[in-house]
DSSP file (Angstrom, degrees, kcal/mol; ACC not computed):
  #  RESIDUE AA STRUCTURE BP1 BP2  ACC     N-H-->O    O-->H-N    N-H-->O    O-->H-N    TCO  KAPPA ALPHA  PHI   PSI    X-CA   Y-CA   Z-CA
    1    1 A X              0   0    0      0, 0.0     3,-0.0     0, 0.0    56,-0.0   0.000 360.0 360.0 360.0   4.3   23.1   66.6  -29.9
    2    2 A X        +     0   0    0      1,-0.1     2,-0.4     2,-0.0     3,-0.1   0.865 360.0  47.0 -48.9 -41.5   20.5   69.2  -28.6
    3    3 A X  S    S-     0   0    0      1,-0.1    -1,-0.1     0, 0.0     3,-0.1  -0.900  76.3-131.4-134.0 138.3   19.6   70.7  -31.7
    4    4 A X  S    S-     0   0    0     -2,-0.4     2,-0.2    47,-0.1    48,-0.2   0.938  93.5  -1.8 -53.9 -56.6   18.7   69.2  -34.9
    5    5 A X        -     0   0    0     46,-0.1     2,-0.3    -3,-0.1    46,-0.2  -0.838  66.1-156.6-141.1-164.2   21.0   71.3  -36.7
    6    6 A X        -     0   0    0     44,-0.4    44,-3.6    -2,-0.2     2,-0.3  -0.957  19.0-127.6-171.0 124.4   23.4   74.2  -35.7
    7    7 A X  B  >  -A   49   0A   0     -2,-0.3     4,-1.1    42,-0.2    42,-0.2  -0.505  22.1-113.9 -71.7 138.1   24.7   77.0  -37.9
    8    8 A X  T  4 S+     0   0    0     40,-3.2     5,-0.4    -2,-0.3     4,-0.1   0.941 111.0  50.1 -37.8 -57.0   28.5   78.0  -38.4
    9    9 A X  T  > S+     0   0    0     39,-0.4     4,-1.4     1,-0.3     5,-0.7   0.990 106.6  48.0 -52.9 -65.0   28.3   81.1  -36.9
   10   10 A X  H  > S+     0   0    0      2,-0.2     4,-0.7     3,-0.1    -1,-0.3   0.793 113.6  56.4 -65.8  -4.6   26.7   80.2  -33.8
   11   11 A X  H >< S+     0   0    0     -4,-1.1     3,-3.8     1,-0.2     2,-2.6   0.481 107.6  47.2 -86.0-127.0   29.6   77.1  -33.7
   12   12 A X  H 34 S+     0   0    0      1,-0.4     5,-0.2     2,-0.3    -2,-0.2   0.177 114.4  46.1 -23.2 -24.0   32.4   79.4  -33.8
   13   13 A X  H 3< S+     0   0    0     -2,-2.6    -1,-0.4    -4,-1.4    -2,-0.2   0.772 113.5  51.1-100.8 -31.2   30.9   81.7  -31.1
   14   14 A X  S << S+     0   0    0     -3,-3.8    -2,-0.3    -4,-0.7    -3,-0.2   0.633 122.9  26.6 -91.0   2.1   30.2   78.9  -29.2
   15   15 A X  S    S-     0   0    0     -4,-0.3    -2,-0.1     2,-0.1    -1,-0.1   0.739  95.3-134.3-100.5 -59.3   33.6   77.4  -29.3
   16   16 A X        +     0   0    0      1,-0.2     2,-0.3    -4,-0.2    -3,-0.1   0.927  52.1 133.4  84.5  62.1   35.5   80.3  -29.8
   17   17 A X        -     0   0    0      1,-0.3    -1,-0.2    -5,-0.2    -2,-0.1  -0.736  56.5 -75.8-149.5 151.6   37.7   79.3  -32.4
   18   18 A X        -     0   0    0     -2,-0.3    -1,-0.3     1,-0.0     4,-0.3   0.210  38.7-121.7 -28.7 153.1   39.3   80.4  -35.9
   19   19 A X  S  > S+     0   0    0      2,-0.1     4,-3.0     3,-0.1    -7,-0.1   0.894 115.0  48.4 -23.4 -73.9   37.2   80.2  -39.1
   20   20 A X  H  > S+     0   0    0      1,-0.3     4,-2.0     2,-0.2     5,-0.2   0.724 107.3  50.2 -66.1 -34.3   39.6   78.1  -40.4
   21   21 A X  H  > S+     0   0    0      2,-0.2     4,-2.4     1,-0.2     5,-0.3   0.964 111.1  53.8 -77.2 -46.7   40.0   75.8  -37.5
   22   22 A X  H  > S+     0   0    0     -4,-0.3     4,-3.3     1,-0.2     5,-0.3   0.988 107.4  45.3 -31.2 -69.6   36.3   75.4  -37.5
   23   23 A X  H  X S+     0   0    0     -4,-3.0     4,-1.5     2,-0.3    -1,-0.2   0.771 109.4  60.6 -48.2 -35.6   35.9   74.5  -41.1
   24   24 A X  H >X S+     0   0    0     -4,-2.0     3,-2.0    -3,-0.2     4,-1.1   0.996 116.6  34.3 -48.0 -82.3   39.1   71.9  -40.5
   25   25 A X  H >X S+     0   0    0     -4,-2.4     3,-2.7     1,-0.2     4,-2.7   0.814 113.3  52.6 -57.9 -50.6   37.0   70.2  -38.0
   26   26 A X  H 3< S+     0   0    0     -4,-3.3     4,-0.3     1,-0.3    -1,-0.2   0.751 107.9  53.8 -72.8 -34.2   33.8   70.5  -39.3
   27   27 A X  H <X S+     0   0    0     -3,-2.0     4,-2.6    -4,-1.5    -1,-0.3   0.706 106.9  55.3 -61.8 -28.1   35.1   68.9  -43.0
   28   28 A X  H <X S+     0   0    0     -3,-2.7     4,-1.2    -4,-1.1    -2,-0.2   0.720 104.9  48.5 -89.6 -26.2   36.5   65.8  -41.3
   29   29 A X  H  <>S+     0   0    0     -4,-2.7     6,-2.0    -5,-0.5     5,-1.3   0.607 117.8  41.2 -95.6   7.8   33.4   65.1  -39.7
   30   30 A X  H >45S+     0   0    0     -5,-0.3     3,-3.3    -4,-0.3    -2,-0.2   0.772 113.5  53.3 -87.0 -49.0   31.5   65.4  -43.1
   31   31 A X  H 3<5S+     0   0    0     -4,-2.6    -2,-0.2     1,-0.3    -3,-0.2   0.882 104.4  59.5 -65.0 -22.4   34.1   63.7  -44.7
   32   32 A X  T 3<5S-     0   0    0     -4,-1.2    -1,-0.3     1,-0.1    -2,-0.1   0.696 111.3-115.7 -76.5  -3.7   33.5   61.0  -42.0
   33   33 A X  T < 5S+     0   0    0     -3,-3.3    22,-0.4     2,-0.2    23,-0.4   0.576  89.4 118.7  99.7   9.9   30.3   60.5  -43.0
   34   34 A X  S   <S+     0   0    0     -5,-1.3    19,-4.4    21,-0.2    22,-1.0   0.973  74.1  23.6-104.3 -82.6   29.5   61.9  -39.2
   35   35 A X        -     0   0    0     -6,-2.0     2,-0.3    17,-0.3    -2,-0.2  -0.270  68.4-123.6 -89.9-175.6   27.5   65.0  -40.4
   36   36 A X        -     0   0    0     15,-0.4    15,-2.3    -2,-0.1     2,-0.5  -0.986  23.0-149.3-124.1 118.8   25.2   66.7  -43.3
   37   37 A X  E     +B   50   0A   0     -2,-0.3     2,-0.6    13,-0.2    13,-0.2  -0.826  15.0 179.3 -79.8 127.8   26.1   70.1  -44.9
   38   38 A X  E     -B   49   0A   0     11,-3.0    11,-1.3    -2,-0.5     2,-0.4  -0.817   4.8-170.5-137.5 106.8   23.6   71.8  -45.9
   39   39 A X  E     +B   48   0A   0     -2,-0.6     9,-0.3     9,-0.2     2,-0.2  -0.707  18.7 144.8 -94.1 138.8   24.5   75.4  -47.6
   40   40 A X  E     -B   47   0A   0      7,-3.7     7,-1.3    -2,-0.4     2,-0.3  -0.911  43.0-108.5-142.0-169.9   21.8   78.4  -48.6
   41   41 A X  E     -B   46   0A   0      5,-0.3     2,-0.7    -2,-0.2     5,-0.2  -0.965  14.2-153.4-127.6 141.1   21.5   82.1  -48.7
   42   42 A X  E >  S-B   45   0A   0      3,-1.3     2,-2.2    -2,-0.3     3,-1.0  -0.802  80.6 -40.2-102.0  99.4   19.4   83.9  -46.3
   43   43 A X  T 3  S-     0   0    0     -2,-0.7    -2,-0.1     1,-0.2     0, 0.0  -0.771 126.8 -35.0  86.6-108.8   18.6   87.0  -48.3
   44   44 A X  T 3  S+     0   0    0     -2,-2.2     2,-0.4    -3,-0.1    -1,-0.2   0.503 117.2 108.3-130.7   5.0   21.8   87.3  -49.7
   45   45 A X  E <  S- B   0  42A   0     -3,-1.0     2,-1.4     1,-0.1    -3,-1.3  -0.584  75.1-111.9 -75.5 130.8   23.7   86.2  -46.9
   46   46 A X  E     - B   0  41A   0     -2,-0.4     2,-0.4    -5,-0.2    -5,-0.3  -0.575  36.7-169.6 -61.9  74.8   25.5   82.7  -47.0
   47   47 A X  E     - B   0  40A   0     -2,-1.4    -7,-3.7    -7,-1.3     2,-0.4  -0.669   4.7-176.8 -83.4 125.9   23.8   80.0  -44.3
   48   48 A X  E     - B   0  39A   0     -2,-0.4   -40,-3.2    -9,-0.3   -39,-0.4  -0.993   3.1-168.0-130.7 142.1   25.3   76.9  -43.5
   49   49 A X  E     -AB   7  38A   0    -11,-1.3   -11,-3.0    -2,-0.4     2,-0.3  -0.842   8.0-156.4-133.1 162.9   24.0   74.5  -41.5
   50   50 A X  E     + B   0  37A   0    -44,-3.6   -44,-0.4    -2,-0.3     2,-0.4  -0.937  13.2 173.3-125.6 126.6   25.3   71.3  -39.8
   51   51 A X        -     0   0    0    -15,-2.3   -15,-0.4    -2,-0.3   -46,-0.1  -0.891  33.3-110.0-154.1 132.0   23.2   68.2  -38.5
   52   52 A X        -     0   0    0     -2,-0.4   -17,-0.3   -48,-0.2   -18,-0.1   0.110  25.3-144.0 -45.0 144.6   24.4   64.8  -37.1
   53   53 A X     >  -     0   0    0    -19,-4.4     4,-1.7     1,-0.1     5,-0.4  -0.145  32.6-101.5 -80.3-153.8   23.9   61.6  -39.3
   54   54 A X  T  4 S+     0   0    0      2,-0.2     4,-0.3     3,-0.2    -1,-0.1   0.646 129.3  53.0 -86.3 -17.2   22.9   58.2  -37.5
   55   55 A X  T  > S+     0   0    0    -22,-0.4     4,-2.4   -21,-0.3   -21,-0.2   0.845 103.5  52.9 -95.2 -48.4   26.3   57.4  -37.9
   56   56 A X  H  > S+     0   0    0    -22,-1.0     4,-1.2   -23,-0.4    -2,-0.2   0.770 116.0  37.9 -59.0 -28.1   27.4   60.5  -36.3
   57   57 A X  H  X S+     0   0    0     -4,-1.7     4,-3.5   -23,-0.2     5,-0.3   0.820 114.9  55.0 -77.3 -33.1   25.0   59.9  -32.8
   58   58 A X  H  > S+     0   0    0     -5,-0.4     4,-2.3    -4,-0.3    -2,-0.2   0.973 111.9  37.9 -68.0 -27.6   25.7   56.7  -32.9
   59   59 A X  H  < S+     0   0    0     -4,-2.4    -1,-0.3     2,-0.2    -2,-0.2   0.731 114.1  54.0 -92.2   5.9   29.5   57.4  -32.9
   60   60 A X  H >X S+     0   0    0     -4,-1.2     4,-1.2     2,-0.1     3,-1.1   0.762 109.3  63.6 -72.6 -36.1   29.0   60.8  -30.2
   61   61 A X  H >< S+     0   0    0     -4,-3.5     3,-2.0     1,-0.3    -2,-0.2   0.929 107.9  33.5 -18.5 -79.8   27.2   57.4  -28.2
   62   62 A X  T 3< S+     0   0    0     -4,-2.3    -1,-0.3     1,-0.4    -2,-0.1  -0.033 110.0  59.9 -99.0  18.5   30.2   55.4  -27.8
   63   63 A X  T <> S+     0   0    0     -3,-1.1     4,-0.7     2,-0.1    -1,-0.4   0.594 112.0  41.5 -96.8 -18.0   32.5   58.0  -27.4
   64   64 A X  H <X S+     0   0    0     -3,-2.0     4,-0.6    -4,-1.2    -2,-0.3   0.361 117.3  50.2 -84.5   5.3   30.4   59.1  -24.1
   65   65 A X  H  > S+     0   0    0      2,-0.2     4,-3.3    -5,-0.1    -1,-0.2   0.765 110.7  49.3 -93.6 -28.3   30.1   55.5  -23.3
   66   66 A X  H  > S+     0   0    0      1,-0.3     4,-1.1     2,-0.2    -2,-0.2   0.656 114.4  48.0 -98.5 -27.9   33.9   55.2  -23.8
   67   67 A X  H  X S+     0   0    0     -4,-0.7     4,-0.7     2,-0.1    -1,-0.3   0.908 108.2  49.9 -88.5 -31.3   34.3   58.1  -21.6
   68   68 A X  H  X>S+     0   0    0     -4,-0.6     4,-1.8     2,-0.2     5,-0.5   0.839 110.4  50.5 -43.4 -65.4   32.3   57.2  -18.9
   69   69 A X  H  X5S+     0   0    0     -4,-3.3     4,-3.6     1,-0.2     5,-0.2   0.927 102.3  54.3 -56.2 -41.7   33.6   54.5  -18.7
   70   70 A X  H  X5S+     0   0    0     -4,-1.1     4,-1.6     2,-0.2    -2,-0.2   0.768 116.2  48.2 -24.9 -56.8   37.3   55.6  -18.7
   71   71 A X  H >X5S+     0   0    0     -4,-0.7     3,-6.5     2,-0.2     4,-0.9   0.991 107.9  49.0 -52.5 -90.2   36.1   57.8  -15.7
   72   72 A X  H 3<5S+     0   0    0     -4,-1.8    -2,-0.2     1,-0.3    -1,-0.2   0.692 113.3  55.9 -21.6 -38.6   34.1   54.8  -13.7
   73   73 A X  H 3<<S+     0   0    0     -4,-3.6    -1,-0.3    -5,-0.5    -2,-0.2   0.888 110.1  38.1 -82.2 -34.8   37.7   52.6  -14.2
   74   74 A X  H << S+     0   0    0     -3,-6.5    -1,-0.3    -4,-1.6    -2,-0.2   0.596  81.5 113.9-106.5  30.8   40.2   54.9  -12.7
   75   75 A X     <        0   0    0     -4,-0.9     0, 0.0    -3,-0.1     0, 0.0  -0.606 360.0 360.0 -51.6 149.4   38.0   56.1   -9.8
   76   76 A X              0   0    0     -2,-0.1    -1,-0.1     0, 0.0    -2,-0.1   0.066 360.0 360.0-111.0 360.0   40.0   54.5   -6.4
């Protein structure tokens, strides 16, 4: 959630993952209504870019609240 939006390329280099496995995830969270695609050409080159909705922080929130907590509970 650093950056407003985040190109393919630079996901895939920062993951270090597949095309294809990218695109898998990346389709389920548009199709979840999670992110925004947004395709153009720089020069003649294909850019796609990716950038959370409200829906999408709000559900990266409460999965780090849901993890935290998880943590907090089984510390001894």
């Amino acid at each position: 959630m650093v950056n407003e939006q985040f190109d393919f390329n630079s996901f895939k280099e920062l993951l270090d993952v597949t095309d294809g496995n990218l695109a898998s995830h990346l389709k389920n969270l548009e199709n979840s209504g999670y992110i925004l695609v947004e395709k153009s050409f720089m020069g003649r080159k294909p850019l796609t870019n990716y950038s959370a909705t409200e829906a999408g922080k709000e559900a990266f929130k409460l999965h780090l609240e849901f993890l935290e907590n998880l943590i907090n509970n089984t510390k001894s």
